[in-house]
N, C-alpha and C positions, 0 to 999 in steps of 0.2 A: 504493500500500500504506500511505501515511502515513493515508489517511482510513482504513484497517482499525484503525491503532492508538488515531486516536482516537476510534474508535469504540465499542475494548476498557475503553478508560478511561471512558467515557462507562455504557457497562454496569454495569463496575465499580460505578460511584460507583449505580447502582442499588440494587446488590446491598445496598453495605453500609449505605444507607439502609433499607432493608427492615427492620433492627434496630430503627428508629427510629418507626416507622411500626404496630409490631406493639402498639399500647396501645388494647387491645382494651373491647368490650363489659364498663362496670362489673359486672355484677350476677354472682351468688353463688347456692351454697345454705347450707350452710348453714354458720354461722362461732362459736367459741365463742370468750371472752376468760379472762386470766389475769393474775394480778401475777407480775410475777418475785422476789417478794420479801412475807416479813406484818409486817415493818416498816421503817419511815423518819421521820425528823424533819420538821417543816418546812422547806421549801427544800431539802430532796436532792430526787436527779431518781431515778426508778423508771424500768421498763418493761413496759410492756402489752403482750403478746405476743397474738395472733388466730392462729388454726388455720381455716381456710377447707377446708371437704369438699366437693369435686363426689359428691352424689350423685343428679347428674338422672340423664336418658338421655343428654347430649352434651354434646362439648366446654366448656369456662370457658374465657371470657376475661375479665379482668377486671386494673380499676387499682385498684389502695388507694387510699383518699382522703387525701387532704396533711396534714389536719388531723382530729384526735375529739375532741368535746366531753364530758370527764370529769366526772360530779358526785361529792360528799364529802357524805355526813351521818351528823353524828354523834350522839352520846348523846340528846341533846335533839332530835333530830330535822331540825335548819336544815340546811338544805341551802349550797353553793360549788361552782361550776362555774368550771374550768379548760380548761384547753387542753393539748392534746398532739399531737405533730408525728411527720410520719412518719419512719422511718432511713432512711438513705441507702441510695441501690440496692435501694428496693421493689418492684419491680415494672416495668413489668407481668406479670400473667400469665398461663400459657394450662395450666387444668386438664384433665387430660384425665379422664373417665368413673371412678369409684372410688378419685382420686389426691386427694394434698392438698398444701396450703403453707403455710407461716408464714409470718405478717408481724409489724413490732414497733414501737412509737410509742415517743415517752421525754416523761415527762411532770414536772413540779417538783409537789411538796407545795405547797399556799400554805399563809401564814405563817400564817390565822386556825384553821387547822383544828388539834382538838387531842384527843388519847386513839383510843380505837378508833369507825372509821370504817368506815362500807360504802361504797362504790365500786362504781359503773357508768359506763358507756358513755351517752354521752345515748344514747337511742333502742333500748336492747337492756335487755331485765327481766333479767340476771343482775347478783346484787350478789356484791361480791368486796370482802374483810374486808383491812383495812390499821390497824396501832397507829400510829398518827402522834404517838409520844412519842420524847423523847428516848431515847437509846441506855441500855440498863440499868433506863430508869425505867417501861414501859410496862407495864401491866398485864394484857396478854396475853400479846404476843409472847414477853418477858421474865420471864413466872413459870413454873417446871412448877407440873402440876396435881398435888395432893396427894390423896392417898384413895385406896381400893381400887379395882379395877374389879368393877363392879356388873352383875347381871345384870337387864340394861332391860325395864322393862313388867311384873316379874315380882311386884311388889308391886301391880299391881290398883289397883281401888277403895279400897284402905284407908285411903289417906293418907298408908302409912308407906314410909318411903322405900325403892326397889328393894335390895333384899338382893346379898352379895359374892358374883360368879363364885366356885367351889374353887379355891385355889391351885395344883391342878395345871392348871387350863384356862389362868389369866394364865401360868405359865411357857413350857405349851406352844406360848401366841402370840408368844413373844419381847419379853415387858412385865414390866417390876416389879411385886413387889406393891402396894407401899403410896405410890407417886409416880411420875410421868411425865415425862420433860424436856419445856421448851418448844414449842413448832408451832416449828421450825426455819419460735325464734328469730327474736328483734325483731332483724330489717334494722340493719346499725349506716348511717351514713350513706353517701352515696355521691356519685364527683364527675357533677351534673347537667351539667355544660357543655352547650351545645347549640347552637354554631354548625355553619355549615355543614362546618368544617377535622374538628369533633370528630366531627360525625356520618360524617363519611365515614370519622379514622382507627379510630372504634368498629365500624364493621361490615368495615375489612381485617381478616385473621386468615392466621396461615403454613396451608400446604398442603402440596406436597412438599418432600423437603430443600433447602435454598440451602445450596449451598458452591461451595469455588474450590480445586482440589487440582490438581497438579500431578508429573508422572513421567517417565521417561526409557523409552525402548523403540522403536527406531529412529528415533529422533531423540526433543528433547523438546516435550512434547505437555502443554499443563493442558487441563481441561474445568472447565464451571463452570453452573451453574444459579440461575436465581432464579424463586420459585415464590411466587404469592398467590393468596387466594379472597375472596371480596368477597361477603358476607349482603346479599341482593337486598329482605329485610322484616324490619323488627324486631318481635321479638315484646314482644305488651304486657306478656305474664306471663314472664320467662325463664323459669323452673323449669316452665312448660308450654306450650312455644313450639307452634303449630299448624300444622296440615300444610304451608301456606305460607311459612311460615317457616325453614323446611329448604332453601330453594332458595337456589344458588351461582353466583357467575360466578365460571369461575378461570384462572388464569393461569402457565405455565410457557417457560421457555425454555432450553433447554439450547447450549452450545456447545461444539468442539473447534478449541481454538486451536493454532498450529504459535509454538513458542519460538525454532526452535534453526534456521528459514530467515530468507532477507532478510525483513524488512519485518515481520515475526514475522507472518503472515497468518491468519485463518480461515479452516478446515478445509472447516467444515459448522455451521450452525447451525438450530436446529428452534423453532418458534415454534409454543405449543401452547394455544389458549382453549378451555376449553370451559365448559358450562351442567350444572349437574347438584343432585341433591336428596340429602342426605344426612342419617342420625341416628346418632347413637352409640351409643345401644342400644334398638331394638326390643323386647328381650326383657331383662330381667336375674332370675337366680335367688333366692331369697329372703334368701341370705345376700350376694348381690350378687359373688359372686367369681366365676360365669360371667355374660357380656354378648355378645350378639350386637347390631351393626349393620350399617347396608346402606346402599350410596352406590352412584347409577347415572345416566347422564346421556348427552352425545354431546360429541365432542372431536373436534379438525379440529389434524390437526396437517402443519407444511409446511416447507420450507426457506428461502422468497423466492426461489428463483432462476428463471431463465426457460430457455428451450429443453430444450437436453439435459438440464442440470442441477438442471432442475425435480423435485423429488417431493410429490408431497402424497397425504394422504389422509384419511378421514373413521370415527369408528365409531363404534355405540351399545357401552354396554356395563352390565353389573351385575356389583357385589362385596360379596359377600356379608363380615363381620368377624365373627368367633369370637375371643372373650378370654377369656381366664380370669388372675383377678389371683393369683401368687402371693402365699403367707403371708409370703417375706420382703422386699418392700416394692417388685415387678418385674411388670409384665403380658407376658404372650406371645399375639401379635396372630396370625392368618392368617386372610390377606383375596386369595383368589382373585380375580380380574379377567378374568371373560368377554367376548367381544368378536367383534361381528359388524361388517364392514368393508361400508362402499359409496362411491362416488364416488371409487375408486383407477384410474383412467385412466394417471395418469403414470406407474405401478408398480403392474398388476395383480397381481404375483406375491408381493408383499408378506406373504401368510397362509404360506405355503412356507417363509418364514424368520421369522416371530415367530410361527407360531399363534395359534391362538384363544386362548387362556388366558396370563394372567400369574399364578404361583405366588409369592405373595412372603408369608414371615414374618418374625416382627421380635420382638424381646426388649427393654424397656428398663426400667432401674432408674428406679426416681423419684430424681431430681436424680443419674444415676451413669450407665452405661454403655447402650451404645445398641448391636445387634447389627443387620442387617436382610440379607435373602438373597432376592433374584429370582431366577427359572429361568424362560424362554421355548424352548418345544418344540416346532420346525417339523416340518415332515416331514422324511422319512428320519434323518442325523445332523446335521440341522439345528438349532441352538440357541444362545439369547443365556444368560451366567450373571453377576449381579454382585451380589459383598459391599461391604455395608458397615458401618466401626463408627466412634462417634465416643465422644468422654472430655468430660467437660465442663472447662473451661480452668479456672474458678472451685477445682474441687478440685487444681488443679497450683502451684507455686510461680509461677509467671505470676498469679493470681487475674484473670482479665479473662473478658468473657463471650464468648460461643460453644464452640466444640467445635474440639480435635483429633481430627481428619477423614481415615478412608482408606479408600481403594474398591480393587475389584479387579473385572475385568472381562476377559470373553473371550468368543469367539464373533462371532456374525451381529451386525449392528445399530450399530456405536460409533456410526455417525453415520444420518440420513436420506437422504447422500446414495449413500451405500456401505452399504446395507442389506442387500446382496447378497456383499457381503465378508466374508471371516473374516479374523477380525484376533488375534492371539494373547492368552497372559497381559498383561495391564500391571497393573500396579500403582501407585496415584496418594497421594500426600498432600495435606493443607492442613488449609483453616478450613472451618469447618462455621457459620454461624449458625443454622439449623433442620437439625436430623440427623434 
């Protein structure tokens, strides 16, 4: 039983490498940039904040790149090109279909630049307005604008300058009359690496959830999974990846460890590859907040064990994804999972207790709560049913990544080898790193 234990830890160290491993395919759709501020002196440090939007049809993975080449030009036109660095704990990320992120660099004023400046991104045409005078003295940042508001374009040809809005329209906008206070997509670059370590960790990407949770319910019991998918082609265009490009190898492994006998041994564990093609949205509506995708492929999933204790089995399957993104800032997914079975010799009976169809919806907030509910419906009162939700740890006085993590589970199936078992409520906790 000692080699079960180091077996677990061995897993383990898997799992939590997965973290590590998830610094996915750079590329983007599309990304805007911003000052966090419209003025600074020389030598203060700013920040340049980017808003990255997936609006393809699929998944984003993607690394910010370490460094962006900033230029300043000013009045006269000369141009200065700096540097700016990225903030700590950027990434990577993994966008899903209609979601977004922010990222942030911090960059220093150099010392030659002086008055009001445009500012870009090398590589991106938005320019973004910076007074790079001292505090008080800049003549933008630091003046209100004096004069009435005018009504634009309404003086024509004439020459003579646009005539004053009536007084009741400037009060009605919440403006003074006669002064203002002060102003209180080109690709940016990306990291090319291209050894053999990069290109392999660019095309892993997570899959099902990885977690490692743990509960009590006649005797104590953790289960645990780690889950990867692996892009078999890189597409040359992301934002219009082609048919081929959609194809997966993936990877899952599920276990049920015993805590609380000698040797702390394994239960059951299921060892799950399979090959499949998937998009994130076939179809999206014109305002883009309904999206259908479709993922379907063949999965062989097994125990390792021999004789009695043997099970395996084989299936194709298709699942269809209907989204629709709420307005206030959550998608709710349901993604049926049909399934037709062959090569079950070691356990024909298997459809009897999980049926054909897996029913699973799922709720998740961008960067907030994660909801997700299966329902599998054998025949007669046969059925597997499990919740889960996870919190992300970043939003808790902890600030660390992953997810607190809790499942609950009942019915047919906890394991593959007791497929044919009902097993009551349990109720699990832990860590979540993909919920």
């Amino acid at each position: 039983m000692h080699c079960s234990l180091l077996s677990a830890r061995l897993t383990l160290g898997v799992a939590l490498a997965v973290g590590s491993l998830l610094a996915c395919d750079p590329t983007y759709a599309g990304i805007s940039y911003k000052l966090s501020q419209t003025q600074a002196a020389p030598g203060d440090i700013i920040k340049i904040t980017a808003v990255l939007f997936n609006d393809t049809d699929t998944a984003m993975d993607w690394t910010a790149p370490k460094t962006l080449v900033v230029q300043w030009r000013g009045p006269n036109g000369q141009a200065t090109r700096s540097m700016a660095y990225l903030a700590e704990g950027q990434g990577p990320f993994t966008v899903p279909v209609n979601n977004f992120v922010q990222i942030s660099w911090r960059a220093t004023v150099p010392s030659e630049v002086q008055g009001l400046q445009a500012v870009n991104v090398e590589g991106d045409s938005t320019l973004l307005a910076l007074d790079a005078s001292q505090p008080g003295q800049g003549q933008v940042a630091a003046a209100p604008a004096i004069g009435p508001v005018v009504d634009a374009g309404k003086a024509g040809d004439t020459g003579a300058p646009d005539p004053a809005l009536p007084s009741g329209d400037v009060i009605a906008a919440g403006a003074p009359l006669h002064a203002g206070p002060a102003p209180a997509s080109t690709p940016a670059p990306v990291n090319t690496a291209s050894s053999g370590f990069e290109n392999f960790r660019n095309s892993l990407q997570p899959y099902e959830p990885v977690y490692f949770a743990v509960g009590n319910h006649d005797g104590r019991f953790a289960r645990y999974q780690i889950s990867l998918k692996y892009r078999l082609f890189r597409p040359q265009d992301p934002s219009r990846p082609d048919f081929i490009d959609n194809f997966y190898l993936g990877y899952t492994q599920t276990a049920l460890w015993d805590l609380s006998s000698d040797s702390s041994p394994f239960v059951d564990t299921s060892f799950k590859p399979s090959v499949f093609w998937r998009k994130d949205a076939l179809w999206q509506s014109q305002d883009k907040q309904w999206f259908a995708g479709l993922q379907t492929g063949i999965e062989h999933e097994s125990n390792g064990k021999a004789k009695d204790d043997s099970r395996s089995l084989n299936f194709f399957y298709v699942q269809p994804e209907f989204n629709y993104r709420l307005s206030g800032g959550s998608t709710l997914t349901f993604s049926p999972r049909v399934k037709t079975y062959f090569g079950v010799a070691d356990n024909p009976d298997y459809a009897d207790y999980y049926g054909h169809v897996d029913w699973k919806l799922r709720w998740a907030q961008d960067n907030g709560l994660v909801l997700t509910g299966l329902y599998r419906d054998g025949d007669g009162s046969r059925y597997a049913t499990q919740v889960e939700a996870a919190w992300p740890l970043r939003r808790t006085f902890i600030n660390m990544n992953g997810y607190l993590y809790a499942q609950y589970t009942k019915g047919y199936g906890d394991t593959l080898l007791n497929y044919n078992h009902k097993t009551g409520s349990q109720f699990r906790i832990g860590l979540a790193l993909i919920p």
